[in-house]
C-alpha positions in Angstrom: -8.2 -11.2 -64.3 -6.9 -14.2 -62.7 -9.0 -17.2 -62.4 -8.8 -20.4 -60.9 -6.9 -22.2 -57.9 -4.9 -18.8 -56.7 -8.2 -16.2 -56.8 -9.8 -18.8 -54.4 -7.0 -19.1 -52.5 -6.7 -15.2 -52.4 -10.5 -15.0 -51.3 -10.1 -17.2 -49.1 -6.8 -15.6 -47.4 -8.5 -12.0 -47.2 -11.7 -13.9 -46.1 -9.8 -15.2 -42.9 -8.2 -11.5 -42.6 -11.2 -10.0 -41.9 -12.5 -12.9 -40.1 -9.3 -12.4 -37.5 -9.8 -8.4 -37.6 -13.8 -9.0 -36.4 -12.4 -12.1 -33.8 -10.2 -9.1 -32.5 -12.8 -6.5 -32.2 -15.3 -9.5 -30.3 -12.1 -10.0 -27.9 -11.8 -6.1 -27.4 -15.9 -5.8 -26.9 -15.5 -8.7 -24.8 -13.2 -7.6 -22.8 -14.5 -4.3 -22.2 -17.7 -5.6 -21.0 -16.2 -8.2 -18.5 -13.7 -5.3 -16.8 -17.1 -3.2 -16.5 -19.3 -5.6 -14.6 -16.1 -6.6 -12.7 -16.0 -3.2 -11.4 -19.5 -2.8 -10.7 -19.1 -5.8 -8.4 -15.9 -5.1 -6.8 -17.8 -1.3 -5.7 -20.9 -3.0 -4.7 -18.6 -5.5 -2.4 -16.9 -2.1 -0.6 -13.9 -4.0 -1.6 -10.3 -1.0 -1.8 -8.6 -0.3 -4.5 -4.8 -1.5 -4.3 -3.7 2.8 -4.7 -5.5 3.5 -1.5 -4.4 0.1 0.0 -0.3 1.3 -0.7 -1.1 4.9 0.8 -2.7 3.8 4.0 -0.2 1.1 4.0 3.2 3.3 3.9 1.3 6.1 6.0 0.9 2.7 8.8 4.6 2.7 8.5 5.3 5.7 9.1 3.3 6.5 11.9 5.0 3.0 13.5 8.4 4.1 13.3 7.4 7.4 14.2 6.0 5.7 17.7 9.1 3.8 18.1 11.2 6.9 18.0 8.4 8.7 20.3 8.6 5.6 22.7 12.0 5.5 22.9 12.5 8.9 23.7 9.9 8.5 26.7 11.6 6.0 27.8 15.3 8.1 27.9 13.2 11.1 29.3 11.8 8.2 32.3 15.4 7.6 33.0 16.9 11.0 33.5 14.1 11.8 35.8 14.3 8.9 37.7 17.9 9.7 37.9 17.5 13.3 38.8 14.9 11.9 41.2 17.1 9.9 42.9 19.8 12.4 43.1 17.9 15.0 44.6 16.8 12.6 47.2 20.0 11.3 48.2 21.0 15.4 48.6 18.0 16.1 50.7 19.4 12.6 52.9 22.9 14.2 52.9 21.6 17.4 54.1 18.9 16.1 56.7 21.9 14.2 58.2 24.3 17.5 58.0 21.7 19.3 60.1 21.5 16.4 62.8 25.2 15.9 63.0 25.2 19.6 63.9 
């Protein structure tokens, strides 16, 4: 059985050990609590949640360069009717003046 200076300094050492082991478990119970009432409040506040934030955000994306492709495309489809417009017009003209000339 050891006695003086180095059993003190031993009781002492596992005495802080345990002290750092309960500090840890406070921290954890701490920790715990805080995160809990921190949700509570963020649901109370309607506030989103950042998973649902990304999936509306890259479904926003999508649907924008979908409507840029859809857009574009209306405006090709404007053109060649406005062409084919323009072409039957100028044939009914060609025609109208055929029949006069006759």
């Amino acid at each position: 059985m050891t006695t003086g200076p180095n059993r003190i300094l031993d009781e002492f050492a596992k005495l802080m050990t345990d002290a750092a082991g309960a500090a840890q478990g406070v921290r954890r119970e701490v920790e715990t609590a805080f995160r809990g009432q921190a949700e509570r409040v963020l649901n109370s506040m309607d506030v989103v949640q950042r998973e649902e934030f990304e999936v509306l955000r890259d479904m926003l994306l999508n649907v924008r360069a979908e409507n840029e492709k859809l857009a574009k495309r209306v405006t090709e489809l404007e053109g060649q009717l406005s062409a084919a417009a323009s072409g039957s017009a100028d044939s009914a003209k060609s025609d109208a003046a055929a029949k006069k000339s006759s």
